[in-house]
C-alpha positions, 0 to 999 in steps of 0.5 A: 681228382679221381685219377689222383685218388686213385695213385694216392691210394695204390701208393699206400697200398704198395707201401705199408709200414711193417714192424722192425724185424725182431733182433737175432736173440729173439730169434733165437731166445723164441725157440722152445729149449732156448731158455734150457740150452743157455742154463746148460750151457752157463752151468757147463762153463762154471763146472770147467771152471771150478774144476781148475779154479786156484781158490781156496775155500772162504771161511763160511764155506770151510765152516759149513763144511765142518758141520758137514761133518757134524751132522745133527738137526740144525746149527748155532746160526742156520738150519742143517740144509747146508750142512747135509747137501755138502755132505751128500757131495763130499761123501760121494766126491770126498773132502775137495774144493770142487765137492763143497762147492758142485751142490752151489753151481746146480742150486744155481742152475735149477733155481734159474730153471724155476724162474723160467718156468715161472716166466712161462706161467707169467708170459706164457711166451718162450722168449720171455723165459729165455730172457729170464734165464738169461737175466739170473745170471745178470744178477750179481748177487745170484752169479756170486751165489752159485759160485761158492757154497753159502747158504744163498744158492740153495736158499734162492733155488727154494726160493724160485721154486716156491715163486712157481709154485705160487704163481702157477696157483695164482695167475693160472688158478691151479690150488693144488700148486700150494703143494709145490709152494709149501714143499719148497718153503719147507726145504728152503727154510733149514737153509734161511728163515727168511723165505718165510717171508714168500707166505705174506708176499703170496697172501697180498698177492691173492687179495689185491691180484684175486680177492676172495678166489685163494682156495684157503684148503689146498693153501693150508695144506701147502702149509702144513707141509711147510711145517714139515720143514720147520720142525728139525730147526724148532726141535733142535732149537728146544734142545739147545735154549733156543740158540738159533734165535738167541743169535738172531736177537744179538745181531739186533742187538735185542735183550736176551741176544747172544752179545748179552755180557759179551765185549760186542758193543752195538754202533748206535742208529745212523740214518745212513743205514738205511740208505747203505741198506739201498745201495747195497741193493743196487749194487746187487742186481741195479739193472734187473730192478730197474727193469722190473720196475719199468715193467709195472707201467708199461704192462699198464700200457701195452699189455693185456689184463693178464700180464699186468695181474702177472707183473703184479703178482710177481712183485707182490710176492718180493715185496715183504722181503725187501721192505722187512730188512729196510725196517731191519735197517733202522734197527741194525746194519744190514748186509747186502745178500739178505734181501736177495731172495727178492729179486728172483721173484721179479726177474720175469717181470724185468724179462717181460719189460726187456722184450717190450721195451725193445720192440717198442725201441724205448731208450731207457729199457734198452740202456738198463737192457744193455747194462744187465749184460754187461753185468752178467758178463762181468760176473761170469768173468770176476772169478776167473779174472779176479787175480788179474783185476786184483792187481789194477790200480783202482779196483783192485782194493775192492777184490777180496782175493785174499780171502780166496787165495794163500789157505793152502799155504798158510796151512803148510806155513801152520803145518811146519809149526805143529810137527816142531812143537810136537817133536819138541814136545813129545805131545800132538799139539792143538789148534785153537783160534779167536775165530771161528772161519779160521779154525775151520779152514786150517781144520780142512787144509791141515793134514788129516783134517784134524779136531780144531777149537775157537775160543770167541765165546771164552774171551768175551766174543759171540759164541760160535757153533764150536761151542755147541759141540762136545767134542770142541766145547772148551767149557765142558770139562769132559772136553777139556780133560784130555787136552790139559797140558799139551802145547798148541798153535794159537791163531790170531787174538791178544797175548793176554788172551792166550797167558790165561791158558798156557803157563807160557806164550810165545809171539811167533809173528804172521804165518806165511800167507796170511790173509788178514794184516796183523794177525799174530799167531802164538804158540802156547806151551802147557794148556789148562782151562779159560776159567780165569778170563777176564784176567783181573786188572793189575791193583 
């Protein structure tokens, strides 16, 4: 019995269970500057890229760029940050494609900066962070953002700083940190309004992660500096009768909107809103939710007290934001990149749960593991293979190609148009559009940049920011002095639109390259004014 005993033992001694060795990323991901060297090395290849990318400007992307060139306090439909960092691009780099769009690709990159130090802050482990870094990129919405120039990568870059900000004061109790946070509110709010939902997310997460332990002096302070932010928007809006907010009623649809004694009718309530509103979610960035999520259980599981306060506190901070815009969703349709901002806070939280998940071999991390990557090289690969995809048989319907290719064609096809009619004419014809992307994409692909005009809000459409400038007002009369009897190119909009300005109108068809099907363009000889819109029906 003894000797046996003895074996037994000497066996299990000789023989112990050793954990599976790491996988070569986390090998790789632990290093200090993993995390760093993988952002530098994604914001390097989207630089090549968008140094020989064939795409042309999309119509928000144009129409930032003509506030650029208006640079005032704030705009029609957002504050002025987009505005002023295109400018500060294009006035060094000049007036290309790559200028509007370089400010894109670095918000893109200090955002996901941001979001590994807040993993950092969160995990405190240099692994976690490289997978954070790494999963920014496996968010569609975010790899889209940082390819094009929206208001939604500078937006989420605030957004991710703000998120360390507040986490740093949070889960490491440093009060001073409500500085940073409401710096980055501040700036991230003259790009979108709405990361003034990080404030209530940042208040719930002090009062069920630390109650009674917010330090309210260095928070109201970070306030105050918020403010700083705010004031551009407000003065500008003061001056102007609140237009900024008077378009965000009219996309609910609310009294005192801007679709008020317009032809813009509101679709009634459908309870597939809410449930389009999910999807689209989903269809954003699936994979880092879902491990997000996982992350809440298994930090109560095998996780110390600190990570599961970390995981909480991250998802408490996105969590206004995803639930105000499903409120939004019973009230109006919803778009996919307005919750966005949201899954940027959670991104450590799905990090965490990836490295635990693994190593615990647990099956269904590993799928929703496996899927991220696959969407994050999906997306790093959509713009260069769009062409290529745009011509299969199936996806190829869902690729907007059209909206990214042809401008600089359709505008030389316009061009030809306006050197006829000025030969014929003896006058510098005008460009007027029904709308307002149109008219700010001929108005940067068209030789020397010229003056456009849209006439949505003169035709019973939304009004636009064309109508808050002087210079392109065709409601003012100081603007429109100049401009009586001179021809035009007219894009776009019905024939009757256009006979209550000109004394003729002439159908000329689709200009080569047009991307939207069925769009006419006219030409108009002898304009006057759109006083007589709506023409009077015949008695």
């Amino acid at each position: 019995m003894t000797t046996t005993t003895t074996m037994t033992t000497m066996t299990d001694t000789a023989q112990p269970t050793s954990p599976p060795a790491p996988r070569w990323w986390m090998r790789l991901g632990s290093r200090p500057y993993a995390g760093v060297t993988i952002i530098a090395a994604f914001f390097l290849l989207r630089l090549l890229w968008q140094l020989i990318s064939p795409f042309t400007l999309v119509e928000d992307e144009a129409h930032y760029w003509e506030w650029s060139r208006h640079l005032d306090w704030s705009y029609y439909s957002k504050g002025p940050g987009v505005a002023w960092v295109i400018y500060a691009s294009t006035s060094i780099l000049g007036n290309t494609e790559f200028a509007i769009r370089l400010p894109a690709l670095i918000a893109s990159a200090l955002g996901s900066y941001a979001i590994l130090k807040t993993a950092q802050v969160a995990y405190n482990d240099h692994l976690t962070s490289f997978i954070a870094a790494l999963l920014w990129l496996c968010v569609p919405g975010l790899a889209i953002a940082g390819m094009v120039m929206t208001i939604d990568a500078p937006y989420t870059a605030c957004w991710a700083w703000a998120t360390y900000f507040a986490a740093k004061a949070l889960i490491k109790d440093n009060p001073k940190s409500w500085i940073g946070f409401g710096l980055m509110i501040g700036i991230g709010f003259i790009f979108k309004y709405t990361i003034l939902l990080l404030v209530p997310g940042a208040l719930l997460a002090a009062l069920f992660i630390k109650p009674n332990k917010l330090n309210l002096k260095w928070f109201i302070v970070g306030l105050l500096i918020a403010i700083v932010g705010l004031l551009p928007v407000l003065i500008w809006n003061a001056n102007h009768n609140w237009a900024t907010f008077r378009h965000l009623l009219g996309h609910l649809g609310a009294p005192g909107g801007d679709t008020a004694n317009t032809n813009v009718t509101h679709v009634p309530w459908t309870p597939y809103w809410a449930i389009e509103y999910i999807v689209l979610q989903l269809a954003i960035g699936a994979a880092v939710l879902i491990l997000a999520l996982f992350a809440i259980p298994n930090t109560k599981k095998h996780a110390d007290q600190s990570s599961r306060n970390a995981t909480a506190t991250l998802w408490l901070l996105a969590l206004p934001i995803f639930a105000f815009y499903f409120i939004v969703s019973f009230i109006t349709q919803t778009e996919g990149n307005w919750a966005l901002a949201g899954f940027v806070s959670i991104i450590p939280a799905a990090a965490w749960a990836v490295i635990d998940g693994v190593k615990r071999n647990d099956y269904p991390v590993r799928i929703a593991w496996g899927a991220a990557i696959f969407l994050g090289i999906t997306s790093l690969l959509l713009f260069p293979a769009a062409t290529w995809l745009s011509n299969r048989a199936v996806i190829g319907q869902y690729i907007p190609l059209s909206r990214m290719t042809g401008m600089r064609e359709h505008a030389q096809a316009a061009q030809v148009i306006l050197d006829e009619l000025e030969s014929q004419t003896g006058q510098q014809p005008l460009i007027i559009t029904e709308h307002y992307g149109r008219a700010s994409q001929l108005a940067f692909y068209l030789k020397d940049h010229p003056t456009t005009y849209c006439i949505s809000a003169l035709v019973g459409g939304r009004k636009t920011q064309y109508d808050m400038w002087p210079s392109t007002d065709l409601s003012n009369p100081n603007t429109l002095a100049p401009l009586q009897g001179r021809p035009a190119l007219l894009m776009g909009g019905r024939i009757n639109q256009w006979t209550t300005a000109f004394d003729q109108v002439k159908d000329i068809g689709q200009l080569d390259s047009e991307p939207i099907d069925n769009r006419t363009s006219y030409i108009g000889y002898n304009f006057t004014n759109f006083n007589s819109w709506p023409p009077h029906p015949p008695k």
